[in-house]
C-alpha positions in Angstrom: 4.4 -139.2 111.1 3.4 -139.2 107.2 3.6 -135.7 106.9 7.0 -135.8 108.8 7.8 -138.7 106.2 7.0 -136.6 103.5 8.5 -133.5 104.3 11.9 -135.4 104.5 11.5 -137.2 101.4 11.2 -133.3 100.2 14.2 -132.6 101.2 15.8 -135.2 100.5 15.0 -134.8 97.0 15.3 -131.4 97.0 19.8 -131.7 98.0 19.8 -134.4 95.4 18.6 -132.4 92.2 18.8 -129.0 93.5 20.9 -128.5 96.0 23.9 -129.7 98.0 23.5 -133.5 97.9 25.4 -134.5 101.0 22.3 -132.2 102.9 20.1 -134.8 102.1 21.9 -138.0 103.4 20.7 -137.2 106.9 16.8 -136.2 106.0 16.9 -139.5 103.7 17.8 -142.2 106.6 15.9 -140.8 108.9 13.0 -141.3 106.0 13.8 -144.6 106.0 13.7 -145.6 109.2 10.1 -143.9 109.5 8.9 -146.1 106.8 10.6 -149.3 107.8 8.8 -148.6 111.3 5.7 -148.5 109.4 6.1 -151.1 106.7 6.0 -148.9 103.7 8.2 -151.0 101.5 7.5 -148.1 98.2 8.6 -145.5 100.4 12.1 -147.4 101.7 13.0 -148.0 97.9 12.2 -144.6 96.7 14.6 -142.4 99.9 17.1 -145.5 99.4 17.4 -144.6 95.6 17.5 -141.3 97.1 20.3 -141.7 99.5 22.3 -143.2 97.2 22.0 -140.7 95.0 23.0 -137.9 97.1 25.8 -140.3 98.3 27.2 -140.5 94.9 26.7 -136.8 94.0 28.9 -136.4 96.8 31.7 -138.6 96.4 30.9 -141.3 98.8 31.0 -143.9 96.5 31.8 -146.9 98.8 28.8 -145.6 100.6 26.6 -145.5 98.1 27.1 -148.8 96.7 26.5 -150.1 100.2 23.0 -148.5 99.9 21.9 -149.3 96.4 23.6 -152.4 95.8 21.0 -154.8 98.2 18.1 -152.6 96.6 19.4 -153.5 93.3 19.9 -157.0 94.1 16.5 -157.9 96.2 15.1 -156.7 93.1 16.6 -159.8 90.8 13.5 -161.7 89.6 10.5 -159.2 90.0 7.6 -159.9 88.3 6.3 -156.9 86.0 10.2 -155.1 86.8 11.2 -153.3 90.0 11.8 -149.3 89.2 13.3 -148.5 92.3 15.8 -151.3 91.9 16.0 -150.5 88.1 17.2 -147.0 89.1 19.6 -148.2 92.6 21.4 -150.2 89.6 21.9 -147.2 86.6 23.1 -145.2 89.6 25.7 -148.2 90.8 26.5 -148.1 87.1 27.2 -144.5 86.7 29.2 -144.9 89.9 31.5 -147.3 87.8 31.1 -145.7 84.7 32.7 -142.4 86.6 35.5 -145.1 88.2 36.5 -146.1 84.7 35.1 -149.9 85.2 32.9 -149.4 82.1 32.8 -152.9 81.3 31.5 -153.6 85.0 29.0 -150.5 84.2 27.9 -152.4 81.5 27.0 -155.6 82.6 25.0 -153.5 85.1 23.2 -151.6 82.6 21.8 -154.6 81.2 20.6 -155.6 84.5 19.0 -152.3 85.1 17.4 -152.9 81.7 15.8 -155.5 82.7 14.6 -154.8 86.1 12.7 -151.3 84.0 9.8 -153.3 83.2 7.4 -151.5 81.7 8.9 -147.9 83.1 10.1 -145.3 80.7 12.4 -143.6 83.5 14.0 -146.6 84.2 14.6 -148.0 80.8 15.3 -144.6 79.9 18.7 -144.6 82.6 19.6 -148.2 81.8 19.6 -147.6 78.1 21.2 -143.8 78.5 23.7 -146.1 81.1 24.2 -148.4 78.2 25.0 -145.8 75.6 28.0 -144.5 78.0 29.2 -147.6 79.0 29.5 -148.9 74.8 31.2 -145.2 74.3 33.1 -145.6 77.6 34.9 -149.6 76.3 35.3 -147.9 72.6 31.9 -149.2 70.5 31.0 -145.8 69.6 28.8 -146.7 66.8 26.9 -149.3 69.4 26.7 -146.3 71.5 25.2 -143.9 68.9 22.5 -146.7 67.9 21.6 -146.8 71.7 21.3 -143.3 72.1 19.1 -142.9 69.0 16.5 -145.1 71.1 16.5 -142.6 73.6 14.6 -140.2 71.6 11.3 -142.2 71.4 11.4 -142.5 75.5 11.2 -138.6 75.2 9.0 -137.4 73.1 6.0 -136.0 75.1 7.7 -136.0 78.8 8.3 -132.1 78.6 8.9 -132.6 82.6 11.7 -134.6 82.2 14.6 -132.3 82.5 17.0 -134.4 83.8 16.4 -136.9 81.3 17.0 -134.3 78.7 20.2 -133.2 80.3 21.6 -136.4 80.5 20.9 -137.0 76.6 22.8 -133.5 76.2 25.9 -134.8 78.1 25.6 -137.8 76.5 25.4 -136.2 72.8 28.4 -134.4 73.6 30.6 -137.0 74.3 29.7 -139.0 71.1 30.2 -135.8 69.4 33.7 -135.6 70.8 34.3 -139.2 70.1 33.7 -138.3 66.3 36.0 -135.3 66.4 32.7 -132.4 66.1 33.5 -130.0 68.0 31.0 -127.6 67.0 28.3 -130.3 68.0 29.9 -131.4 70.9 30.3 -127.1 71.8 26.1 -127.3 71.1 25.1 -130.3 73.1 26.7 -128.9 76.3 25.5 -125.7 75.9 21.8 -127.1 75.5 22.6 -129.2 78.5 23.4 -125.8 81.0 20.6 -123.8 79.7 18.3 -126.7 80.6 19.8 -127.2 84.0 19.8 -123.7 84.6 16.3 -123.4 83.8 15.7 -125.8 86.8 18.0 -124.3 89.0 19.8 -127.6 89.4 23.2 -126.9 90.1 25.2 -129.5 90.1 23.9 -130.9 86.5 24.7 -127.4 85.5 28.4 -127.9 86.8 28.6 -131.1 84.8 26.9 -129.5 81.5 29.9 -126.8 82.3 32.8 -129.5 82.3 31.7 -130.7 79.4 31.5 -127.4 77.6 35.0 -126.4 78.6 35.6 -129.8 77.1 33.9 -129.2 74.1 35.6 -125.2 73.5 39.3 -126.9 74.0 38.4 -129.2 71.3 37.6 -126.4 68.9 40.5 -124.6 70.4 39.0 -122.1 72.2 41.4 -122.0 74.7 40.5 -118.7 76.9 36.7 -119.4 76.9 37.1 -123.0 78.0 39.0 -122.0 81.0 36.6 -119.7 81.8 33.8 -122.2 81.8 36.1 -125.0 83.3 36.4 -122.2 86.2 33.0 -121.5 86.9 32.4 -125.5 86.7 34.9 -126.4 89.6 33.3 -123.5 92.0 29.8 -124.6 91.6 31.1 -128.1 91.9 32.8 -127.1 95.0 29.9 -125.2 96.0 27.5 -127.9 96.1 30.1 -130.3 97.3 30.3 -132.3 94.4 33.3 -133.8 94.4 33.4 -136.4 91.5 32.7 -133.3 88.9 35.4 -131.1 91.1 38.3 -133.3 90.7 37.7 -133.4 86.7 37.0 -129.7 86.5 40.5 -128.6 88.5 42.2 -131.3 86.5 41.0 -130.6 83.1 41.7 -127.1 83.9 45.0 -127.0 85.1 46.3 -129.1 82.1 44.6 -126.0 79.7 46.6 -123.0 81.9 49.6 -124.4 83.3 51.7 -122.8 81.1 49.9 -119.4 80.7 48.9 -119.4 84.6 51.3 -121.6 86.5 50.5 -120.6 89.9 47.1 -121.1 89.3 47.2 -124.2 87.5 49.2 -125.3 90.4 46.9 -124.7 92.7 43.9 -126.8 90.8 46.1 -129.5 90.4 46.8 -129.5 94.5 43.0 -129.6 94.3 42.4 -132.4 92.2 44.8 -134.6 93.7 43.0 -133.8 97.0 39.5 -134.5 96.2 40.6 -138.3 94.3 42.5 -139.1 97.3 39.5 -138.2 99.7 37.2 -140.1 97.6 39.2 -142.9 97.4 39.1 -143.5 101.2 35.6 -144.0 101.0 36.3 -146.7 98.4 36.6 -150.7 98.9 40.4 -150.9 98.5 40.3 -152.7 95.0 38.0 -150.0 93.8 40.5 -147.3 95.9 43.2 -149.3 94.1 42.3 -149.5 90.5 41.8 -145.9 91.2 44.8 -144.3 91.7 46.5 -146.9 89.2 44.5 -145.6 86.1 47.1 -143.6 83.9 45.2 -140.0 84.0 44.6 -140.0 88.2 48.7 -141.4 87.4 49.5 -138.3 85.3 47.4 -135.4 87.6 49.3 -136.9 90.6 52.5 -136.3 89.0 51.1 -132.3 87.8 50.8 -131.7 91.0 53.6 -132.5 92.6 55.8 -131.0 89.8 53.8 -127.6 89.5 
């Protein structure tokens, strides 16, 4: 059974970084039913962080707050921290971060924080969590200052690609706050040729978003669609829905004048993908959803184009 155990933990891992995340949902709760029948409390925790991850990748958001929300809460009150809840609660936070509840995302941040203990990965999520969330409710300059901390939590973890990816994203979008384009153009770059390295391709869809972000800023208008193209089919690819929607979106706004037909067409897609997420929302989440002014504004792209 253990090597069983391990081999779907593998996998698991594997769909979540580096592959199609919905492939490992089904290798993940089967890895936690082995290690409930056998008492291994570490292992549950680690494939439930896992499952939640790939759950959220995916666009099953309701689902994965299902999944990480008891890990994060039977974790309230450990002696010493509790990484695997530390982690269940940055991902619930991202979850609301990408929802637009960044005020929520913050208050869970700080629980996160303080459920890292002594880990560097886990204080490094919160606190990246926290930078996002401060950028995310307008305190730019309290997200700068929390995103200068990150640097000490890397220095000497050469492994930690993700980490580093994350900080590239990150640095873009307080580079875009601040209007620097060519920075913002940098970061994202640094943040696909690191995720490419890795072959991880859904953080190489995101680092491509926000590149074809970055290149409309500086109002290069024919290599951002380019990039926002190649974003949206790797996102599609790899089934990532959260990064699709934003990717058809963003680039049907940049060609819908140049490329009607086709701008059309990724607005149809957009507006797809939000309302399939949304039915895997609770309905104030699905709600507050489809009520926020730019999921308002694609809706009414699409059925005009």
């Amino acid at each position: 059974m253990q090597g069983e155990l391990e081999q779907l933990l593998a996998t698991g891992e594997r769909a979540a970084f580096h592959g199609r995340p919905a492939d490992g949902v089904a290798p993940l709760r089967r890895a936690i039913e082995l290690a409930h029948a056998s008492g291994d409390q570490a292992t549950i925790a680690g494939a439930t962080w896992l499952l939640g991850v790939c759950l959220s990748a995916s666009g099953h958001y309701g689902s994965a707050m299902n999944t990480l929300g008891p890990l994060a809460a039977d974790a309230a009150g450990s002696a010493g921290g509790n990484v695997f809840g530390s982690l269940a609660a940055s991902t619930l936070a991202s979850i609301n971060r990408q929802l637009g509840r960044h005020g929520e995302a913050l208050d869970i941040d700080e629980y996160a924080l303080v459920l890292a203990g002594e880990s560097p990965e886990a204080q490094f999520d919160a606190r990246l969590g926290r930078a996002a969330d401060l950028v995310g409710t307008g305190d730019a300059t309290g997200g700068q200052a929390e995103f200068d901390n990150l640097e000490a939590l890397l220095s000497g973890r050469a492994d930690w690609w993700r980490q580093r990816v994350r900080r590239d994203w990150l640095a873009t979008e307080l580079a875009l706050v601040r209007d620097d384009g060519d920075a913002a153009v940098a970061a994202s770059a640094a943040a696909v040729e690191a995720a490419e390295a890795v072959d991880a391709p859904r953080h190489v869809a995101k680092g491509l978003l926000f590149h074809g972000v970055a290149l409309v800023q500086t109002d290069q208008h024919v290599r951002a669609a380019d990039v926002l193209r190649r974003s949206a089919t790797l996102s599609e690819r790899v089934g990532a829905l959260p990064l699709v929607w934003a990717a058809r979106g963003v680039l049907g706004a940049l060609i819908q004048h140049e490329h009607p037909d086709e701008a059309a067409s990724s607005f149809r897609s957009a507006r797809e993908t939000i309302q399939w997420i949304a039915l895997d929302l609770p309905d104030s989440y699905a709600d507050d959803l489809l009520r926020r002014s730019d999921i308002v504004a694609l809706f009414e792209a699409a059925a005009e184009n």
